[in-house]
N, C-alpha and C positions, 0 to 999 in steps of 0.2 A: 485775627479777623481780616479777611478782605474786602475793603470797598474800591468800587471802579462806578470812576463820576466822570462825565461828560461834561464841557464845554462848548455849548455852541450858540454865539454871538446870533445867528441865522442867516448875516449877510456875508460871513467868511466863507469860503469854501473846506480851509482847513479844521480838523477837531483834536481835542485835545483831551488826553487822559488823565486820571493820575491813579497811580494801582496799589495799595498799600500792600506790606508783606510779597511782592513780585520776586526774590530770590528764589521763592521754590513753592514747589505744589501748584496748589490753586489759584494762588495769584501769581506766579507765572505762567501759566496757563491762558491765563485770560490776560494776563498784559501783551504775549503774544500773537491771544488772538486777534484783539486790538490792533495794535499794529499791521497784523494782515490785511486787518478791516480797514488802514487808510488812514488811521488816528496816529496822530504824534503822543507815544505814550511813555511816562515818566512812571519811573516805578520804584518804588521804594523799601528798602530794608535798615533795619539798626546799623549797619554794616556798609549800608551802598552797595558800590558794588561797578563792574565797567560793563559799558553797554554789550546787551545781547540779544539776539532775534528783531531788530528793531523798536527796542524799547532804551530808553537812556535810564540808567538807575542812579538814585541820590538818598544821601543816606535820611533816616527820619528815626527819631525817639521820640513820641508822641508826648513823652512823659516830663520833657524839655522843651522850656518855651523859645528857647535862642535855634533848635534845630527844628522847631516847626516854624522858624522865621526864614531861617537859609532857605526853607524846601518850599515856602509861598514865593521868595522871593524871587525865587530861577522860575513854576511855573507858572505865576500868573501874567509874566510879562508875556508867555509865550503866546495869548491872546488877545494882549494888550488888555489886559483886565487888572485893577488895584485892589489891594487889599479892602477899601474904602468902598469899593464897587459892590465885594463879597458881601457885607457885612447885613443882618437881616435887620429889618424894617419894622 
């Protein structure tokens, strides 16, 4: 499955992506096209992976909570946004 979720605080100028499954197909596709679009986009595979097209890739197993902690951890600073911030209401 791919999801691509935006970030935007409204007073930053920069945005920020995050692209699951971005190694191939569909979600690199759209993490690329992102990027083109001006977004700083992180994209993610079981695997990782070293950046390409303008996308930074980190690894994620959805299925492990210690690798969905490393992969909050690298992008929510990249908006200055915390975990505690995400969290719903």
């Amino acid at each position: 499955m791919t999801i691509a979720a935006s970030i935007d605080a409204g007073t930053a100028s920069a945005k920020v992506a995050l692209v699951t499954g971005a190694s191939s197909g569909i979600g690199r596709a759209i993490a690329e096209r992102l990027a083109g679009d001006g977004f700083r986009v992180f994209g993610t595979s079981r695997n990782g992976g070293v950046p390409r097209g303008g996308v930074e890739m980190l690894e994620l197993d959805v299925a492990r909570d210690d690798s969905v902690a490393a992969c909050t951890a690298t992008v929510l600073p990249a908006r200055n946004w915390s975990p505690r911030r995400c969290q719903k209401r």
